[in-house]
C-alpha positions in Angstrom: -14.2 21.8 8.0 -13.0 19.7 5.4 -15.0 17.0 4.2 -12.0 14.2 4.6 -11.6 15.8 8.2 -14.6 15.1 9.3 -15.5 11.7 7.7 -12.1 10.5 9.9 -14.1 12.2 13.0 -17.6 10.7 12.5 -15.8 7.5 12.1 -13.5 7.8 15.1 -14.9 9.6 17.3 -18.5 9.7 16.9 -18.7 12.8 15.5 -22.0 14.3 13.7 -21.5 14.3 10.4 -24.1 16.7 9.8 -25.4 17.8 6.1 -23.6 17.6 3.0 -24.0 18.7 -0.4 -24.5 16.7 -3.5 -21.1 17.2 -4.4 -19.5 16.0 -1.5 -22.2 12.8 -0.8 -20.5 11.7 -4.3 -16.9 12.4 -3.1 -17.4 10.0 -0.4 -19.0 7.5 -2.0 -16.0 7.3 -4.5 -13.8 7.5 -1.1 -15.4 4.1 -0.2 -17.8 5.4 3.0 -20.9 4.5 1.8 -21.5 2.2 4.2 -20.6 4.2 7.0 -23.1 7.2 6.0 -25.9 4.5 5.1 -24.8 4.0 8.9 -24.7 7.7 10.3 -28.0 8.4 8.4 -30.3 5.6 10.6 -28.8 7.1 13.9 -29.7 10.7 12.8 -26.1 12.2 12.7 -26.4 12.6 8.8 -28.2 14.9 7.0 -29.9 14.5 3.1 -32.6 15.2 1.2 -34.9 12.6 -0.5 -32.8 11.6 -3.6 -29.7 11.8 -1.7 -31.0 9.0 1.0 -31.9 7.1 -2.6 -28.9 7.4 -3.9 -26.8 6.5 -0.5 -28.5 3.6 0.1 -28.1 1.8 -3.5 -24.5 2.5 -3.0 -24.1 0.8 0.2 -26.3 -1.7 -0.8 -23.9 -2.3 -3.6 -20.8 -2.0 -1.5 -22.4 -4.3 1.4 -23.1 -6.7 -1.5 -19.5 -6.7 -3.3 -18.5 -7.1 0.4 -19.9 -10.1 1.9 -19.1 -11.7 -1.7 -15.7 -11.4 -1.5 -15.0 -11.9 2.2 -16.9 -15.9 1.2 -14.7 -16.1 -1.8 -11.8 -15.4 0.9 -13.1 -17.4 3.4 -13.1 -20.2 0.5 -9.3 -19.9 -0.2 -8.7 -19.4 3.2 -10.4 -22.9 4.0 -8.1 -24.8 0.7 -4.8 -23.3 2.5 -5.6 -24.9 5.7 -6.4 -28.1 3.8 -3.2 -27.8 2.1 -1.7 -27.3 5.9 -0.5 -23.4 4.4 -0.4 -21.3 7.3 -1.9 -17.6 6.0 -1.6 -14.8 7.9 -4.0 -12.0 7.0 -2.4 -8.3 6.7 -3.9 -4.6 6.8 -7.8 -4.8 5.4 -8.3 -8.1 5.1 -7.5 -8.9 8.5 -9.1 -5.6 10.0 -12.4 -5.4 8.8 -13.7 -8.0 10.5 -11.6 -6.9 13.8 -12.2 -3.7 14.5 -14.9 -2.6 11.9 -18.7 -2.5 12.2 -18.9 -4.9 9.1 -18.4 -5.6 5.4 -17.9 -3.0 3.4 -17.1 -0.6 6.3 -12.9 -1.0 4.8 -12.6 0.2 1.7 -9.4 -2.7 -0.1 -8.2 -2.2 -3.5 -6.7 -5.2 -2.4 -6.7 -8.4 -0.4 -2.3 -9.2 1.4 -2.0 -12.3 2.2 1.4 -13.5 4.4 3.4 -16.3 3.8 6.6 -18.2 4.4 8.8 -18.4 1.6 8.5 -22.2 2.3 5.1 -21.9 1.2 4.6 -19.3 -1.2 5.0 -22.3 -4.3 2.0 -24.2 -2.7 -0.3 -21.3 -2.1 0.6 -19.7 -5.6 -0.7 -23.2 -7.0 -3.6 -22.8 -4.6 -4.6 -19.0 -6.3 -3.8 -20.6 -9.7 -6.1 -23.7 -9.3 -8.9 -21.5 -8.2 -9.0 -19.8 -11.4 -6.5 -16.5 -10.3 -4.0 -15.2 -13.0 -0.7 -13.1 -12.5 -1.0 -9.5 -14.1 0.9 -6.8 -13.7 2.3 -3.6 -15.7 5.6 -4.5 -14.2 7.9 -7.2 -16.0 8.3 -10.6 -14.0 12.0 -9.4 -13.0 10.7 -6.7 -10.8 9.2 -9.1 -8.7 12.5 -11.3 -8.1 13.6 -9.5 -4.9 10.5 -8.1 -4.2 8.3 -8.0 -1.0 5.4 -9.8 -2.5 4.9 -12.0 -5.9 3.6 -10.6 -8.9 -0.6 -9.6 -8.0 -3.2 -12.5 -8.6 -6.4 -11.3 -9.8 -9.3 -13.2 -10.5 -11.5 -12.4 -14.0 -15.0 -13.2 -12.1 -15.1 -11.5 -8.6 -12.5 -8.7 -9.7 -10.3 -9.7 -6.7 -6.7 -8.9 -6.6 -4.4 -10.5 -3.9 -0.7 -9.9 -3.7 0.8 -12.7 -1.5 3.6 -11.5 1.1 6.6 -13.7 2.0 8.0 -10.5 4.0 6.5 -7.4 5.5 7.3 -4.0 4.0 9.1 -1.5 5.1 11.5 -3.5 6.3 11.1 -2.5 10.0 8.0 -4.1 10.1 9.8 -7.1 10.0 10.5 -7.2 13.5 6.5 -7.7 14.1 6.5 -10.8 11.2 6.5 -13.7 14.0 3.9 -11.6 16.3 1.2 -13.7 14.9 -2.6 -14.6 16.6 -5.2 -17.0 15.1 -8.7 -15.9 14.6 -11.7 -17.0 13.1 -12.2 -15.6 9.5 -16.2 -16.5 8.7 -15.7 -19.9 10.2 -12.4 -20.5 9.1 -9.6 -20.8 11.0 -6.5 -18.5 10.0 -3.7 -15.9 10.9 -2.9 -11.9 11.7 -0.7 -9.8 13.8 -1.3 -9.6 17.2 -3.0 -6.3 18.1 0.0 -4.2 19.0 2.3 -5.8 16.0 -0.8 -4.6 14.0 -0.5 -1.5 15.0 2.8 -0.2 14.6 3.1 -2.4 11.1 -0.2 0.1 9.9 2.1 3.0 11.2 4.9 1.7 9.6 3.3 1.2 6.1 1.0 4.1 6.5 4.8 6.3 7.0 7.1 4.7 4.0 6.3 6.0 1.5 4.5 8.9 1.5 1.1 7.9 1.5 -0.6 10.8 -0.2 -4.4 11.0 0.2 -5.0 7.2 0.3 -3.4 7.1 4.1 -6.8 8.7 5.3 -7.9 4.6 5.7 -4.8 3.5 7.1 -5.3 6.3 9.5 -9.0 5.3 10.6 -7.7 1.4 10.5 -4.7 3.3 13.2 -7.5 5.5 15.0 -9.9 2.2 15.4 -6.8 -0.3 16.7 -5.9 2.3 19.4 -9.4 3.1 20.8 -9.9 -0.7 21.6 -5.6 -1.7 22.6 -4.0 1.8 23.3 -0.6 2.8 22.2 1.9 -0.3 22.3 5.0 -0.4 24.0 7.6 -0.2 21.4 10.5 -1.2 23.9 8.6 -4.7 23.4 10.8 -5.3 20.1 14.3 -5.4 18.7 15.0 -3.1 16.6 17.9 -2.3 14.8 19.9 0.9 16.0 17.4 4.1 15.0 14.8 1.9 13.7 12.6 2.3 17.5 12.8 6.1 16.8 11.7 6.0 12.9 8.8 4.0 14.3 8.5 6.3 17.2 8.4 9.4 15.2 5.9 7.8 12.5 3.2 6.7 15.5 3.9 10.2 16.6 2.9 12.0 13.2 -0.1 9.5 13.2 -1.5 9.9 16.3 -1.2 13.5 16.1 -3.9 13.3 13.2 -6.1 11.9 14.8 -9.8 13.1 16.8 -8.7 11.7 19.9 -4.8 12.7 20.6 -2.9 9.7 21.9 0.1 10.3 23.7 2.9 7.9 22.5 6.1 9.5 23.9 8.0 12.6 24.1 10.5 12.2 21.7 13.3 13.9 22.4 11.4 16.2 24.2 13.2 20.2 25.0 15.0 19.7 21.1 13.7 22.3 19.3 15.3 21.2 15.8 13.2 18.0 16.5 10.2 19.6 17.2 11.0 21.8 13.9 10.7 18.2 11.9 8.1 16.9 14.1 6.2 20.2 12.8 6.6 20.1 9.5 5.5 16.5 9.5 2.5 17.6 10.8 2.0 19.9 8.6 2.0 17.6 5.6 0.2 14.7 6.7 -2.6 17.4 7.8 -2.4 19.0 4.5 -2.1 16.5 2.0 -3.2 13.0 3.7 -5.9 14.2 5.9 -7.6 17.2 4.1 -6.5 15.9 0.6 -5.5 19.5 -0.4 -4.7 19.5 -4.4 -1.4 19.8 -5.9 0.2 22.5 -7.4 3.1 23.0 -9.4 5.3 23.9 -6.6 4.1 21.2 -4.2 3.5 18.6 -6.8 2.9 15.1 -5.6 6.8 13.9 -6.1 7.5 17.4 -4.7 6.0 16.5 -1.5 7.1 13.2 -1.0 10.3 14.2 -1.3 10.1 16.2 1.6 8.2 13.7 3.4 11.0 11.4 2.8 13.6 14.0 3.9 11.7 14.5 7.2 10.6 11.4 7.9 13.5 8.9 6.8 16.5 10.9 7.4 18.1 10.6 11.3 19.8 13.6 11.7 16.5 16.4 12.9 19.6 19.0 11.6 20.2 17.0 8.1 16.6 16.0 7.7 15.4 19.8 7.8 18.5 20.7 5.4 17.7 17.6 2.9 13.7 19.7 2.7 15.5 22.3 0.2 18.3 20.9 -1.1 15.5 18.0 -2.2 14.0 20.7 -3.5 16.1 21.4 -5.8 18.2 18.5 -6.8 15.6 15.7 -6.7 17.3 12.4 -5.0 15.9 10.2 -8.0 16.8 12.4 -10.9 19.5 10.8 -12.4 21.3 14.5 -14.2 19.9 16.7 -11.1 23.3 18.4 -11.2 23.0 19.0 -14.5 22.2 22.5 -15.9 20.4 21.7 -18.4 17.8 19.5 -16.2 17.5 22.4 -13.8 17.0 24.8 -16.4 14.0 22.7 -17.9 12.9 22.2 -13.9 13.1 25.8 -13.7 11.1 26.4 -16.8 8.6 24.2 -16.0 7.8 25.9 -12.3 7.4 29.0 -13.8 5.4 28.7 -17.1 1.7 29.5 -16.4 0.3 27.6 -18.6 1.4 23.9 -17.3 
């Protein structure tokens, strides 16, 4: 079995890890588990040698460490907002790691998101900025003018990044925006979606677009939600016509990758060209998010995501399964895709051996 495959079972279903090679101990120490198999090796479901266990436990010590130093820095900022009387609501890591994971560390974040009103966002920003955080990005400011979040913060001494919200993205999740809760952050009062908002908004985010092999965490952060809430009720919010069934079909590719199957609904249930996309979607988050298979030159990255897009955003089951090779051939973002020439280069490039 995969190593990917079963790091998302120890961690969701209890799972014995068992023993792992050298190799692989590295690989998931760069994937960010270290302190889950610091965890798995004191209850005896992890097997290493003697320099392994040394090497395991200095990187969970170091994770656990980088942890608990950000979430007081956080805790810090989170404290000035409610001084200021900014209401923060805490999105995907941030907010789940100390909900529904063992403790820090545990969630890997390139990232901290924070949530805001548009109201707001100048007050915050000034908040970030008088704790020393500074606006970077490889993207010029104009990018970020109808954007869903303001150009990233980062912070030169604890390596932080934060990228401040004033809507949810994609925009479906925007139906679960005002499904807020309070918790206690570290002794700090503050914000985050209600459990079943929570839930769908992972799906949502996890689905558009294509998340490649970083959705194996959104997929633990799903599989960890629904073993403590179960499946929400998606006839709870108002979508706009076809939205409920993108959202439907996305919790339905999601849940179908995970240890423990959770039935959502029967979409559509007796359709066969349905259960043709339903298939395929399968297919590629099992592939390429869950197993992390490598790319290859005729199911490059962009490749792929094209046909998750097709699958996965198009309404029509008949037009979606259509769009997979006509995608295929004419990219939707290639500006001269009709153009001979580009799909002669295209057509070179598939072939030559040497690229």
């Amino acid at each position: 079995m995969q190593l990917r495959r079963r790091l998302l079972e120890a961690c969701l279903d209890s799972a014995p890890i068992g023993q792992i090679s050298q190799a692989q101990l590295t690989e998931a120490i760069k994937l960010g588990f270290a302190p889950w198999l610091a965890l798995w090796l004191e209850q005896g479901s992890l097997v290493l040698g003697t320099a392994q266990r040394r090497m395991l436990r200095m990187a969970a010590r170091a994770v656990a460490l980088q942890a608990r130093a950000v979430r007081k820095h956080l805790g810090e900022l989170l404290a000035a907002a409610g001084n200021a009387g900014v209401s923060v609501c805490l999105l995907k890591g941030a907010a789940l790691e100390p909900w529904v994971y063992p403790g820090p560390g545990y969630r890997p974040m390139g990232d901290i998101d924070l949530l805001v009103t548009n109201q707001e966002q100048k007050p915050f920003e000034g908040i970030l900025r008088s704790m020393n955080y500074v606006q970077r990005s490889g993207c010029p400011p104009s990018y970020y003018t109808d954007h869903h979040h303001s150009m990233p913060f980062w912070h030169p001494r604890y390596g932080v990044w934060i990228e401040v919200h004033t809507r949810l993205y994609p925009d479906v999740a925007n139906v679960f925006r005002e499904q807020q809760e309070t918790f206690d952050y570290d002794g700090v009062i503050t914000g985050r979606l209600k459990a079943p908002a929570q839930i769908l908004y992972t799906v949502s985010h996890w689905a558009d677009p294509f998340p490649g092999p970083g959705g194996l965490i959104a997929l633990i952060d799903l599989g960890l939600l629904l073993r403590r809430y179960g499946p929400p009720d998606l006839q709870h919010y108002l979508f706009k016509p076809d939205q409920q069934k993108w959202v439907r079909r996305a919790l339905k590719t999601a849940c179908a990758m995970l240890p423990r199957k959770t039935e959502v609904s029967r979409a559509d249930p007796g359709i066969r060209i349905e259960e043709a996309r339903c298939h395929l979607l399968h297919v590629l988050a099992s592939n390429y998010i869950v197993d992390g298979n490598a790319y290859t030159r005729w199911s490059s990255s962009a490749i792929i995501a094209n046909h998750w897009n097709a699958l996965m955003n198009t309404t029509s089951p008949a037009i979606a399964l259509a769009r997979v090779p006509w995608w295929f051939l004419f990219p939707p973002r290639s500006v001269n895709r009709f153009h001979p020439g580009f799909i002669l280069q295209r057509a070179s490039r598939l072939w030559r051996p040497d690229l």
